[in-house]
C-alpha positions as CSV (number, residue, x, y, z in Angstrom):
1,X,8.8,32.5,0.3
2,X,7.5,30.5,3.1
3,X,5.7,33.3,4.4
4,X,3.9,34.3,1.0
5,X,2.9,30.8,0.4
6,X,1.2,30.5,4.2
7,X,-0.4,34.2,3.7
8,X,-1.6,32.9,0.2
9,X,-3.2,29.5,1.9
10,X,-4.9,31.7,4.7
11,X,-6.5,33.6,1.8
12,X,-7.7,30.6,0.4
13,X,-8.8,29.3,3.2
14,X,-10.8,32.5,4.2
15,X,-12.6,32.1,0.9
16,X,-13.6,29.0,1.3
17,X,-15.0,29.6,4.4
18,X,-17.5,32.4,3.2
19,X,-18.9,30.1,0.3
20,X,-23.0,30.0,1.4
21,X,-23.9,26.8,3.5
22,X,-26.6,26.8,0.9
23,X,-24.8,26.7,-2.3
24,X,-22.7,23.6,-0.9
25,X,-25.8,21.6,0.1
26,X,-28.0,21.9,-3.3
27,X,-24.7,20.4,-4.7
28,X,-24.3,16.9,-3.6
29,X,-21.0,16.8,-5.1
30,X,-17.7,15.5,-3.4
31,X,-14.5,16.1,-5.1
32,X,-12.5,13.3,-4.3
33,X,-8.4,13.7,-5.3
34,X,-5.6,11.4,-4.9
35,X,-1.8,12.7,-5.2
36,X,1.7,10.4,-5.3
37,X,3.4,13.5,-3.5
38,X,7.0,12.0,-4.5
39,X,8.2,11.5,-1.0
40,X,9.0,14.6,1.0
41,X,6.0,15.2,2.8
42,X,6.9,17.7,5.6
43,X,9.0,19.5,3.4
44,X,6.5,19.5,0.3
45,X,3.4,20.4,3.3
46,X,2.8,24.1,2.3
47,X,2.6,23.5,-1.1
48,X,0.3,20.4,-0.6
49,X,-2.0,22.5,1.5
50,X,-2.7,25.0,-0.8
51,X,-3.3,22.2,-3.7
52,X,-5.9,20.8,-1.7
53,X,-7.7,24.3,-0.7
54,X,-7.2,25.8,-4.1
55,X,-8.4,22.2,-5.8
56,X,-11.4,22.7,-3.2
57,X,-11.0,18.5,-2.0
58,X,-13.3,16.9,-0.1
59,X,-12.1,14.2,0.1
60,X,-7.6,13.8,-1.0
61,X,-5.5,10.6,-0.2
62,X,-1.5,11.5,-0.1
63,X,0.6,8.5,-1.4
64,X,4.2,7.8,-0.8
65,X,4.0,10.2,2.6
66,X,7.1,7.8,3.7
67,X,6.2,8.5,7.8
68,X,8.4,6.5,9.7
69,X,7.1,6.0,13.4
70,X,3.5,6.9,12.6
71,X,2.0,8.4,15.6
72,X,-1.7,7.0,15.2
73,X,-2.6,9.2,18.2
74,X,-1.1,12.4,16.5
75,X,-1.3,11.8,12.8
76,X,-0.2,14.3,10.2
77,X,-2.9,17.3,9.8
78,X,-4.0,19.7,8.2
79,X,-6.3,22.6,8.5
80,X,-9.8,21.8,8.1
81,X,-9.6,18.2,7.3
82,X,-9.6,15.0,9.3
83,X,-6.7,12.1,8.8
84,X,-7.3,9.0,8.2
85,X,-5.1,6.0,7.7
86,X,-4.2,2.8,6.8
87,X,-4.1,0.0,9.7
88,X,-0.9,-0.8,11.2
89,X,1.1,-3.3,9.4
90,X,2.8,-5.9,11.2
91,X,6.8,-5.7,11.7
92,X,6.3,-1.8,10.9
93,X,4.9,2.1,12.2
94,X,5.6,3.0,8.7
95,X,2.4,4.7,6.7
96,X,2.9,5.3,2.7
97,X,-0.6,6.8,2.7
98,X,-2.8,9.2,4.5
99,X,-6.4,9.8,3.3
100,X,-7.4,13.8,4.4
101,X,-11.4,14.3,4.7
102,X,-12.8,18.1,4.9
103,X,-14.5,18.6,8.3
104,X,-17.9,19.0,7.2
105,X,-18.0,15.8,5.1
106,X,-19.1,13.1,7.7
107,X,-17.1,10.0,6.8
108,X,-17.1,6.7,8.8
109,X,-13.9,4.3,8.4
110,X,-14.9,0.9,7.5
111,X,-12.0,-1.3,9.2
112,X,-13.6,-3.8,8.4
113,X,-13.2,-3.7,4.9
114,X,-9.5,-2.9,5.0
115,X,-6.6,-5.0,6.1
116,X,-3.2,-4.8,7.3
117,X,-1.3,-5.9,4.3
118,X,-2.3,-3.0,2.3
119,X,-1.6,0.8,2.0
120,X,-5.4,1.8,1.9
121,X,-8.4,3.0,3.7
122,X,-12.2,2.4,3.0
123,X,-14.2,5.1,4.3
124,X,-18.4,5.0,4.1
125,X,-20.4,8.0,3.7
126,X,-24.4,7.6,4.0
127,X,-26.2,9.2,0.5
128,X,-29.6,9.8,1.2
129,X,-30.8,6.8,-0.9
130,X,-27.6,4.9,-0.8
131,X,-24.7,3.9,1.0
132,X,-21.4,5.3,-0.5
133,X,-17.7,3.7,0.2
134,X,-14.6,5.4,-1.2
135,X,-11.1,3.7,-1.3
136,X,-8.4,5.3,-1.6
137,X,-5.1,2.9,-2.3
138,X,-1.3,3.0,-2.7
139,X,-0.5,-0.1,-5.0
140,X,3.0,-0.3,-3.6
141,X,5.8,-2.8,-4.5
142,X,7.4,-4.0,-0.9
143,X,6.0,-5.0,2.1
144,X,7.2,-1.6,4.2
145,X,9.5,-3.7,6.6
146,X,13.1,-3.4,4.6
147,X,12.9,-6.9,3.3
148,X,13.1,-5.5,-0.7
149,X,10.4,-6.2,-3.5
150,X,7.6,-8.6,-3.2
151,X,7.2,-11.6,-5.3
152,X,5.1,-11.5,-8.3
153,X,2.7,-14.1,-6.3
154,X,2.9,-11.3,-3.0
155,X,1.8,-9.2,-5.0
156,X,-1.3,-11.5,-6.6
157,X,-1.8,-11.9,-3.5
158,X,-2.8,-8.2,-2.6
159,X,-5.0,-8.3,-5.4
160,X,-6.6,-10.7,-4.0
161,X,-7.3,-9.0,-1.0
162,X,-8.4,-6.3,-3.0
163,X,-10.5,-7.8,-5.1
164,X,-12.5,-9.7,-1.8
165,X,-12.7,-5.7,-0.6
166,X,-14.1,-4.0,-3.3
167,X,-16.4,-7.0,-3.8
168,X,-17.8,-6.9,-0.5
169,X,-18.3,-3.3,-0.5
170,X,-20.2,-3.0,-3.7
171,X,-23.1,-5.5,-2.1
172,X,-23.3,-2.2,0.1
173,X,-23.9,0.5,-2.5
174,X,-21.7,2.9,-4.4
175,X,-18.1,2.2,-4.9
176,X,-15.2,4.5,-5.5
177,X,-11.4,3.4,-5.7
178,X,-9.0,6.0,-6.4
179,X,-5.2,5.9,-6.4
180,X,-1.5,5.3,-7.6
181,X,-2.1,1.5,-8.8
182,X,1.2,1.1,-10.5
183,X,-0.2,-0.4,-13.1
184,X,-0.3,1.3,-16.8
185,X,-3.7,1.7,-18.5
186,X,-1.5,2.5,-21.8
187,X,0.4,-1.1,-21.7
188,X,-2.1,-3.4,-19.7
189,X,-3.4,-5.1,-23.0
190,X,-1.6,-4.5,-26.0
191,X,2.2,-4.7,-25.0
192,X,3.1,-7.9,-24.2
193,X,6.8,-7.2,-22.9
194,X,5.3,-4.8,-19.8
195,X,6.6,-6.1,-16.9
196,X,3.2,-6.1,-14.8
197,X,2.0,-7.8,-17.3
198,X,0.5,-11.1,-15.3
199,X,0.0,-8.2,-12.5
200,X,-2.3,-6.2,-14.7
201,X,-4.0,-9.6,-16.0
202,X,-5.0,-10.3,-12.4
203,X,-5.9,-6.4,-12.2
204,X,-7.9,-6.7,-15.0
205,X,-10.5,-9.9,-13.5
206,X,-10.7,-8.1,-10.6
207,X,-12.4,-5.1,-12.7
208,X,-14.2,-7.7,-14.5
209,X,-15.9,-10.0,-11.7
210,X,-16.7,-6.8,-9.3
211,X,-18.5,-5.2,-12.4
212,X,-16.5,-1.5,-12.5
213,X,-15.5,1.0,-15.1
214,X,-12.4,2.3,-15.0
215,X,-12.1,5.6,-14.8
216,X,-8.9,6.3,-17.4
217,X,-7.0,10.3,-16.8
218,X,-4.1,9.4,-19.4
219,X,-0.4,9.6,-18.6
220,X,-0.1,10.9,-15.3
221,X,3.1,10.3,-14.5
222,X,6.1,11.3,-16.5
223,X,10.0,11.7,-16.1
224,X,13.2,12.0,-17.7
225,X,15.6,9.1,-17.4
226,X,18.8,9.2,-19.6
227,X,17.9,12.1,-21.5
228,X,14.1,10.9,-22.7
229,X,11.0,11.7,-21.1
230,X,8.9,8.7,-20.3
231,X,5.2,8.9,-19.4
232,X,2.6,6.3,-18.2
233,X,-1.0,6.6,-17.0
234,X,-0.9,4.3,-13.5
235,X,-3.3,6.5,-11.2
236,X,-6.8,5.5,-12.1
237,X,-10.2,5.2,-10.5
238,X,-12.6,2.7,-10.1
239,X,-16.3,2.8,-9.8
240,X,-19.3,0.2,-9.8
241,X,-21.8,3.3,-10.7
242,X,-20.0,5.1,-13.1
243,X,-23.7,7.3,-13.8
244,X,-22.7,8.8,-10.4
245,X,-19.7,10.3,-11.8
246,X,-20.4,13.6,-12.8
247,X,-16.3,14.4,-14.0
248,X,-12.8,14.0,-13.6
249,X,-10.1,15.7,-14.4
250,X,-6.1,15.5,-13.9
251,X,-3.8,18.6,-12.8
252,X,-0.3,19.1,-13.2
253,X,1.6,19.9,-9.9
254,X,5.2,20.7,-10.4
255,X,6.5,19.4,-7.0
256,X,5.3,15.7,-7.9
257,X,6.6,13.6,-11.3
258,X,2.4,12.8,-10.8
259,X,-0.3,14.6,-11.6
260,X,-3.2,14.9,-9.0
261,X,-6.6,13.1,-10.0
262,X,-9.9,14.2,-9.2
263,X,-13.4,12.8,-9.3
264,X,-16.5,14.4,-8.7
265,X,-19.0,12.1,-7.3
266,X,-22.6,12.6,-7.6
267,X,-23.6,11.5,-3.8
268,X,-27.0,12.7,-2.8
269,X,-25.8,13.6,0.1
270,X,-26.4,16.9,2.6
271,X,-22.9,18.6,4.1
272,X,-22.6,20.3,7.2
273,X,-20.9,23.4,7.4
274,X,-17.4,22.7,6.3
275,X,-15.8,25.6,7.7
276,X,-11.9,25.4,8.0
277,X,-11.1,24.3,11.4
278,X,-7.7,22.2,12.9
279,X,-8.8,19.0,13.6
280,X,-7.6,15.1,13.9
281,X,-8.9,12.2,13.6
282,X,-7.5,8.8,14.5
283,X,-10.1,7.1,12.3
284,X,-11.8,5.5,15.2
C-alpha cells in the first residue's frame, strides 16, 4: 500500500510539473488550504502529500502536527514546498502548526507580525499593485507547556494579540486568515448556552473593528460521540478584500474528523516556475 500511494504521489507530482510556465502566470491565482490533520503527522505524511499535490496548494498550513522537539534547522518537508513555522514559544520546542509554501511562490515571513504566544505564521507576498499577507492560525486551547487549558481571559487575551496582528497588517494591503479557529460559525450568535460564547463575542469585534468578511465553508468538522454524529463549522477564513476572493471550497478527507479548506486568492501576482523540488526553509 505504501508503495502504491508514493508511486501514485510521484505521478502527481510529474503532472504538475509539465503544466506550461505560461498557463500558471496569466492566472494570478494562489490556492491557499488549511487542514486540522487530527494528530498523527508522520504517520498520516503520505496521504497528506498527495492531498496537497492532488488539491494543487500553493500555499497549505497543517494544524495539530503535535512535533515535540521541533528542529527549526530541519523542519518537517515535503517535496516541492518550503516550511514555515510558528516562533518558538517559551517553556516549549513543541510546534501544533506548520504552514507549507510551493517553491515557486515567493513568500517572505513577517516575524514581525507574529508572536510567541500563538500557533501562527504571517507570511507577505508582493502583488504587483499591492502588498499581500496571509495568516494561517491554529486557535488552540493550552499554552503547549503541559500546564492544562487556558483561562477564558488567556484566551481573550490571544485575541487580543490577534486582533493587534491582523490590524496592523491590513494598513499594509490584502489580508488573508485561514485556519481551525475553534470557534463555531453555526452557534456564535444565536445559541446562548455555547460554551465559547464570550470567546466568540471577542472573536466577533475583532472582525468587526479590522473591517473583514468571513469567509463561512459550513460544518467542517464532524464526529460521532455516544452514538450521534455531531458537526460544527470552526475552520473559517478571514479577509479585508473579500472582491479578491475568487472561491472557496471545502473537501472531505477521510484520515481527518476535518475537512480541508481552500481559498483561491486573486493576487496579481507573477509565479516562477514551481517545479517540484526538495527544499526547506527555516523561515528566515
Amino acid at each position: 500500500m505504501q508503495l502504491e500511494q508514493s508511486e501514485e504521489i510521484h505521478q502527481i507530482t510529474n503532472a504538475i510539473e509539465e503544466i506550461p510556465v505560461e498557463t500558471k502566470h496569466k492566472k494570478n491565482i494562489l490556492r491557499i488550504s488549511n487542514l486540522n490533520l487530527g494528530r498523527g503527522l508522520y504517520r498520516k505524511e503520505e496521504l497528506i502529500k498527495k492531498t496537497i499535490y492532488e488539491q494543487n496548494c500553493d500555499i497549505c498550513s497543517l494544524s495539530e502536527v503535535d512535533i515535540k522537539y521541533f528542529d527549526e534547522k530541519k523542519p518537517f518537508s515535503i517535496d516541492g514546498y518550503k516550511t514555515y513555522f510558528p516562533l518558538e514559544r517559551l517553556g516549549t520546542s513543541t510546534k501544533r502548526l506548520i504552514c507549507l509554501v510551493k517553491v515557486g511562490v515567493e513568500a517572505k515571513q513577517r516575524d514581525d507580525l507574529m508572536s510567541k504566544t500563538l500557533s501562527n505564521v504571517w507570511l507577505e507576498i508582493k502583488g504587483e499593485n499591492q502588498k499581500v499577507l496571509i495568516c494561517t492560525i491554529y486557535r488552540e486551547f493550552n499554552d503547549l507547556t503541559d500546564k492544562g487549558p487556558m483561562t477564558i481571559h488567556q484566551q481573550f487575551e490571544k485575541l487580543h494579540i490577534l486582533h493587534s496582528q491582523i490590524e496592523q497588517a491590513s494598513k499594509e494591503g490584502l489580508v488573508l486568515v485561514i485556519g481551525d479557529m475553534n470557534i463555531d460559525l453555526e452557534k456564535w450568535e444565536d445559541d446562548p448556552n455555547y460554551y465559547q460564547k464570550k470567546q466568540a463575542e471577542v472573536y466577533q469585534s475583532l472582525i468587526g473593528e479590522c473591517g473583514l468578511e468571513v469567509i463561512n465553508f459550513g460544518m467542517t468538522w464532524e464526529r460521532i460521540q455516544n452514538g450521534i454524529l455531531i458537526t460544527s463549522a470552526i475552520d473559517h477564513a478571514l479577509t479585508n478584500k473579500p472582491a479578491s476572493i475568487k472561491s472557496y471550497q471545502k473537501t472531505v478527507i477521510d484520515y481527518s474528523d476535518h475537512d480541508m479548506i481552500s481559498v483561491d486568492l486573486n493576487v496579481g501576482i507573477p509565479k516562477i516556475n514551481d517545479q517540484i523540488i526538495t527544499s526547506r526553509d527555516s523561515g528566515n
